[in-house]
C-alpha positions as CSV (number, residue, x, y, z in Angstrom):
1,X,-54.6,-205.5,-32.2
2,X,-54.9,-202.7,-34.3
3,X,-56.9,-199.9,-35.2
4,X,-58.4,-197.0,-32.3
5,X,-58.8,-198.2,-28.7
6,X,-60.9,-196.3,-26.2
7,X,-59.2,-196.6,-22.6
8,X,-61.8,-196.6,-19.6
9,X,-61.0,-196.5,-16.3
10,X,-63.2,-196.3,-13.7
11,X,-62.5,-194.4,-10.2
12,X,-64.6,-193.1,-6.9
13,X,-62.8,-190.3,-5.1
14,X,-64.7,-188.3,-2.4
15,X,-63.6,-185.1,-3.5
16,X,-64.6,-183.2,-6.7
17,X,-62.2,-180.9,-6.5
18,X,-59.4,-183.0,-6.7
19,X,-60.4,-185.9,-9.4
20,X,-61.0,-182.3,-11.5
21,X,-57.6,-180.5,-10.9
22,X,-56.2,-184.1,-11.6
23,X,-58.2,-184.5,-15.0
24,X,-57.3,-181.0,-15.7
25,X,-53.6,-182.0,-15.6
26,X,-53.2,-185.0,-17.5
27,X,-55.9,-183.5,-20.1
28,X,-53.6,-181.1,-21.0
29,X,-50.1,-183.2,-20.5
30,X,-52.0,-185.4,-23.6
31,X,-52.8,-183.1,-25.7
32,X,-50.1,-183.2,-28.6
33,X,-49.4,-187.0,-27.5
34,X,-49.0,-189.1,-30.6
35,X,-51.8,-190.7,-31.3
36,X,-53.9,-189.0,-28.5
37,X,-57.5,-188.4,-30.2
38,X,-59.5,-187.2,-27.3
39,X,-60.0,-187.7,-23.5
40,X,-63.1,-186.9,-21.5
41,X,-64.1,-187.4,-17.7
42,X,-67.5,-188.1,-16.7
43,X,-69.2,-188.0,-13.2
44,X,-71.7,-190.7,-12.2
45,X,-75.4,-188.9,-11.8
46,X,-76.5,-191.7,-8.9
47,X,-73.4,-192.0,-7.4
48,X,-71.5,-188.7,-7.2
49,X,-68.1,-190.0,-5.9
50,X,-68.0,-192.1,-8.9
51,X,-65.9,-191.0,-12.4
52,X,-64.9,-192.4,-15.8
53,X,-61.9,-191.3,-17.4
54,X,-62.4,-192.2,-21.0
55,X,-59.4,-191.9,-23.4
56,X,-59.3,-192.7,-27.4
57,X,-56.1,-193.5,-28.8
58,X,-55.1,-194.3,-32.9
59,X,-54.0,-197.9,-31.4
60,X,-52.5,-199.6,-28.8
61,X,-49.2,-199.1,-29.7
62,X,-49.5,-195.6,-29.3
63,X,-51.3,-195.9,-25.9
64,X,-48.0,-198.1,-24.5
65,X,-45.1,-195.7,-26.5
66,X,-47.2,-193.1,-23.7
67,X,-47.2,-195.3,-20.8
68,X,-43.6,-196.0,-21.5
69,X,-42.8,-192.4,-21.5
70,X,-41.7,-189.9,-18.8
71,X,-45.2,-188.0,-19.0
72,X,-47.1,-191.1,-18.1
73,X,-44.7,-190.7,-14.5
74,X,-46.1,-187.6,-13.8
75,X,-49.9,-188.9,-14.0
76,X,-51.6,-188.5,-10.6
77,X,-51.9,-191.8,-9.2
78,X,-55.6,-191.9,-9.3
79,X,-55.6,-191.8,-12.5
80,X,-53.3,-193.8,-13.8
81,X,-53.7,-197.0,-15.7
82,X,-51.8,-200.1,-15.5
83,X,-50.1,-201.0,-18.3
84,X,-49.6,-204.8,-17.1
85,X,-52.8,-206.3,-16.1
86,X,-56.2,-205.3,-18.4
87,X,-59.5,-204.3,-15.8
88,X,-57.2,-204.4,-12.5
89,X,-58.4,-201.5,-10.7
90,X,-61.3,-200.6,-12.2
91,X,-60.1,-200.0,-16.1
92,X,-60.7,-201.6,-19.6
93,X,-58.9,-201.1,-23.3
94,X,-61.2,-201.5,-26.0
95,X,-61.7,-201.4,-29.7
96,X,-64.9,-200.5,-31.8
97,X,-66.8,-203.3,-33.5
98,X,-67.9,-202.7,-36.8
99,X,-71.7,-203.8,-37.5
100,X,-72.8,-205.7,-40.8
């Protein structure tokens, strides 16, 4: 696989507060990351306990040399994403699709 992948995980948390300091931490742990492009969090509108962490990275080779790395240790555990097994707990690694 090569070329960008977007990482999306998907996590409910009851406390704003928290999932926010959290993002706020690993936001800024990534910048600089090889390969890192960008990183948001979003907040569900009809189900406010609900949040996507969505993460672009050049490829998935870059994404894993991260995961293998001491900074991916320090991510809090909510927002983690398991580097074994694609979509367990609520996350996804995908690539664009060119049309035509």
């Amino acid at each position: 696989m090569s070329g960008p992948i977007h990482v999306l995980l998907f996590r409910t948390h009851p406390d704003p507060d928290e999932v926010a300091r959290a993002y706020r931490q690993v936001s800024a742990e990534l910048r600089g990351q090889p390969g890192m492009l960008a990183d948001e969090l979003l907040r569900s509108v009809s189900e406010p306990d609900e949040y996507l962490l969505s993460s672009r990275w050049e490829s998935l080779d870059a994404l894993r040399s991260w995961q293998r790395g001491e900074q991916h240790d320090r991510v809090p555990p909510s927002l983690r994403v398991p580097s074994d097994r694609p979509l367990a707990g609520g996350y996804g690694l995908y690539q664009p699709v060119r049309a035509g």
